[in-house]
N, C-alpha and C positions, 0 to 999 in steps of 0.2 A: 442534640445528637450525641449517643456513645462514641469515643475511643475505642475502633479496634483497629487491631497488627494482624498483618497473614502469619500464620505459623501453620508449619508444615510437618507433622510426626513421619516418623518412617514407617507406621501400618498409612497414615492419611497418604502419605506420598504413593507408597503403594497401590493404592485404591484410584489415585487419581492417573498413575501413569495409563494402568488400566482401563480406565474409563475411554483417555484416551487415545489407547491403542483400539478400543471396540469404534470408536467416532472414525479414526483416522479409518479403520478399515471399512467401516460403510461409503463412508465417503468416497474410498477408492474405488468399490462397487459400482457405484451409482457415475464416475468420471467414466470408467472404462465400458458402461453402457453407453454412455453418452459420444464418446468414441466412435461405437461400433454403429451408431446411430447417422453422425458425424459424416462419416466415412459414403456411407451409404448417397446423401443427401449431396456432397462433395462431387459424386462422379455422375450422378443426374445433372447437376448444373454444368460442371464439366463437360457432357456430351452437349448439354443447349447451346453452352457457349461457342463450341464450333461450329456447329447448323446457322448458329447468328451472325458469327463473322465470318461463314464461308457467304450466307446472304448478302453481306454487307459488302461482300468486294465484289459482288455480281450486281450490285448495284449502282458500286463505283464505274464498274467497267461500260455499263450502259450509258449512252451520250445523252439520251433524252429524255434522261429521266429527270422528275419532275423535283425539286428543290423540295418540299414539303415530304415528299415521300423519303429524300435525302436524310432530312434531318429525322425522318419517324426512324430510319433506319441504324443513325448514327445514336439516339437516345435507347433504342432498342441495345444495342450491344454495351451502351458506356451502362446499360442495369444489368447486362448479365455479367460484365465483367465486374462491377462493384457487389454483386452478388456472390462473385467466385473468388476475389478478395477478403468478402467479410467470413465468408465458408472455410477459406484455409486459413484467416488471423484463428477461427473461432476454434478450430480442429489441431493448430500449433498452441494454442493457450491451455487447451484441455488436456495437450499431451504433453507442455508442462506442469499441469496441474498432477497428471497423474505420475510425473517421478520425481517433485516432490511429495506428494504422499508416500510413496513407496520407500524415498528416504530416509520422511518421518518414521513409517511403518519398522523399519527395521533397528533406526535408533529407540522404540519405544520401544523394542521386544529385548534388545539388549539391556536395558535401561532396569525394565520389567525384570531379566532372569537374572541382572545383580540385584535389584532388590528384594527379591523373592529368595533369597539364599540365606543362610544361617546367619545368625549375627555373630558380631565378632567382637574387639577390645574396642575403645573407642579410639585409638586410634586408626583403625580399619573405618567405622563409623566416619571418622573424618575425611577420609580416602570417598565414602558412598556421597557426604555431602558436595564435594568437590566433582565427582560425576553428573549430580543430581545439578548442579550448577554450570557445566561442561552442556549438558542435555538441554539446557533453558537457552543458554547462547548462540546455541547453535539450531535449534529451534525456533529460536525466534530473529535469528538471521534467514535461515530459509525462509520464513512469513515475509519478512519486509523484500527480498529477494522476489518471491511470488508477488507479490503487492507491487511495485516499481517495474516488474514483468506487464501485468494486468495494465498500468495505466502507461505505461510504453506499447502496447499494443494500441488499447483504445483508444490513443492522443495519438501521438508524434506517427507513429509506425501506416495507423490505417491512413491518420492525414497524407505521407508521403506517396501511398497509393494512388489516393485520388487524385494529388499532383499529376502522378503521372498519364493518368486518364483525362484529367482537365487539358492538361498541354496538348495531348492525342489531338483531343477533339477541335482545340484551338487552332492546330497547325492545319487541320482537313479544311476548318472552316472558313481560313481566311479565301481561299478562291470561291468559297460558293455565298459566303452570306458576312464580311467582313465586321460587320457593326457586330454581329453576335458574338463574335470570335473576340473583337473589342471586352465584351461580355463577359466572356468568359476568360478573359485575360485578367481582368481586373478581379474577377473574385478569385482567380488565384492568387493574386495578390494578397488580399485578404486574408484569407486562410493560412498563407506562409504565415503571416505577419502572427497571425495568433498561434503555430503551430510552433514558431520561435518562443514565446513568451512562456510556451508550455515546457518546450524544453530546457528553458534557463529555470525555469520552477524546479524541474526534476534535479537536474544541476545542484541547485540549493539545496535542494534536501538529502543527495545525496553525502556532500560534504560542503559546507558554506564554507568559501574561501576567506570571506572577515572574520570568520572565529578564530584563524589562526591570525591573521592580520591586526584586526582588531579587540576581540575577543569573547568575552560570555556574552555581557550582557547587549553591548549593542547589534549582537548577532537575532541574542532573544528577541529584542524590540524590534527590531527586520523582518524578523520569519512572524510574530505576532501581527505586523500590519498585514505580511502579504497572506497570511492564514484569515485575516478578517473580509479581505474583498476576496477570499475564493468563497469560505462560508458564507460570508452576511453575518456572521455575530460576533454581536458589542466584546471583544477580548478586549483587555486591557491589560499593563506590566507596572506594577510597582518595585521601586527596589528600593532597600534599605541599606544600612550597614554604610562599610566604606566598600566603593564603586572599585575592584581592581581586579588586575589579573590574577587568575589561579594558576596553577599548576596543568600542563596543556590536556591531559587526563581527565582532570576533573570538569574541566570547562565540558571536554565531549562527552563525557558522562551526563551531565546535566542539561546540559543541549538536547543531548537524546534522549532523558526523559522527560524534558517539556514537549517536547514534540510529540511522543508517544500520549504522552497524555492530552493534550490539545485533542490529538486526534481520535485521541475515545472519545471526549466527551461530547464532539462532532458525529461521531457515528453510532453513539448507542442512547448520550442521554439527555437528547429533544432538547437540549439545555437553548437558550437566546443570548445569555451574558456567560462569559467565563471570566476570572479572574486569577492573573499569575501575579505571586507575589515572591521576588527572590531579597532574601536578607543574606548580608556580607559580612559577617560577625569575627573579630580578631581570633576565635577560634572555629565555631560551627558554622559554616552555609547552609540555610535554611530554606528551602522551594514551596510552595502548595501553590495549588491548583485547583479552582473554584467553580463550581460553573451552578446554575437553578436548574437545573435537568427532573427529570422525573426519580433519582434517586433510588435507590434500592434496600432489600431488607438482610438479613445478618445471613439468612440461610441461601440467598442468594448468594453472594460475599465467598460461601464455605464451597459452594460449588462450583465456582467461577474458575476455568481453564485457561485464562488469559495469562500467556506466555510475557506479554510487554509486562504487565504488572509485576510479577514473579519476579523478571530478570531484573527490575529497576530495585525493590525489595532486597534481592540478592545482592547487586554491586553495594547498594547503600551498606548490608551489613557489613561486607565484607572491607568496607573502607571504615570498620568502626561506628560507622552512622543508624539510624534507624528509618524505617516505613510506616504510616499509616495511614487508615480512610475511616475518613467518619460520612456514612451516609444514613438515611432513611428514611424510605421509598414515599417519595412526594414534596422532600425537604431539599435533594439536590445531594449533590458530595464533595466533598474536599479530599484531595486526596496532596499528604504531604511525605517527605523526607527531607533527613538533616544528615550533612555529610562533613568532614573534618575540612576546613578552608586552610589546609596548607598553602604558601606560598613557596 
């Protein structure tokens, strides 16, 4: 495998802001379809669900009615209600999907008419890389922002729903069928139990409180095991050098590009084994990140929009340090930087 470094021209920069301003605005297209789609679909279930729960209490109020028809009535409402939950997580997640794009949308058009203006001294030029890096930060905070959105909806957020639909049906049931209602006590249980575990996950990645407690590396070796029973794959940490505390900056800079990277090589490259390797060196700290994935080719590499990459690229140079990825397509990729180990 060749050695190569992203580098970024300012016609190349231009071209990519572009690209991605034409993405961002299809995509905002196709959200605000899906909205008006949404919406539609939201007030048909909406009407069902009243017709179901006005049923349901005309069935409560009946003395004779028969236990079986009870419960057809009570499984009847707890789907159109988990129906009219999952309809407004799914129409709340698309309409912040759609003003994060809109935010992107208007920082790339900004981004876009400084670029696209005359050139200037290179000190001015210094001012455009400093935007051009301003734009990555902040763009790639609203991504993990949107992303930590997405799986607080689809974890923690619907779970609480159904809690509270489970309890419903629980408290109905204890007069009519007790053992069930036992039943359906205990898988609440259940579910809290894992719907906890989920949220101490998000907890962690939000900010791991042993980084600052502890520090780099045995944060790494933490978030590496618990990254390996959510994936299934063989991660491993080696580390070299001397084992110490950095500078509390760089610890979280690094932190947060192992992680970034962990979690590419999880969602894009088919990879089984990953391997982090952090060295501690009396001057330079050294990181890569391994994985057998399916790997990719150079022109690939040139076109690639990934804001995590970019911004981990950026922090490294601008601490002095360097980036790069050696990959090609079927060999896997390593992707390293090396950063100044102040203490």
């Amino acid at each position: 495998m060749v050695n190569k470094e992203l580098e970024t021209t300012s016609p190349d920069r231009a071209m990519d802001f572009q690209a991605e301003l034409e993405e961002t605005q299809r995509s905002l297209r196709e959200v605000t379809l899906m909205i008006e789609q949404s919406q539609g679909e939201l007030s048909k279930l909406t009407q069902r669900n009243t017709a179901i729960s006005a049923h349901l209490q005309q069935v409560q109020k009946q003395a004779q009615t028969p236990v079986e028809e009870i419960k057809m009535a009570y499984d009847s409402a707890l789907d159109a209600q988990q129906r009219l939950f999952v309809m407004r997580g799914q129409l709340e997640k698309l309409q912040n999907d759609k003003n994060h794009l809109e935010k992107i949308k208007s920082i790339l058009e900004k981004a876009g008419s400084e670029l696209g203006g005359t050139e200037t001294s290179s000190s001015a030029g210094g001012g455009k890389g400093q935007l051009s890096g301003i734009e990555m930060i902040v763009n790639a905070q609203e991504a993990e922002r949107q992303r930590l959105s997405r799986q607080m909806h689809d974890g923690p957020a619907q779970a609480l729903s159904n809690f509270i639909l489970q309890t419903e049906i629980a408290m109905r049931l204890l007069d009519v069928d007790p053992n069930q209602a036992k039943e359906e006590l205990g898988s609440l249980k259940t579910s809290a139990m894992g719907t906890f575990q989920k949220v101490r996950n998000f907890i962690f990645e939000l900010r791991p409180m042993m980084l600052d407690d502890l520090g780099l590396i045995p944060t790494i070796r933490k978030y590496a095991d618990a990254f390996k029973e959510q994936t299934n794959l063989d991660v491993s940490v080696t580390v070299t050098g001397s084992e110490r505390r950095l500078e509390p900056y760089l610890e979280v800079m690094i932190f947060r590009a192992i992680q970034e990277l962990l979690g590419n090589a999880a969602r894009h490259s088919q990879a089984t084994m990953i391997k982090v390797q952090v060295d501690i060196g009396n001057e330079m700290t050294r990181v890569s990140v391994d994985d057998n994935g399916k790997g990719f080719d150079s022109e690939t590499l040139k076109q690639s929009n990934n804001l995590g990459l970019k911004l981990i690229r950026e922090r490294a140079e601008m601490l002095g340090g360097n980036f790069e990825i050696d990959s090609a397509a079927g060999k896997g990729t390593r992707i390293s930087f090396m950063v100044p180990a102040q203490t």
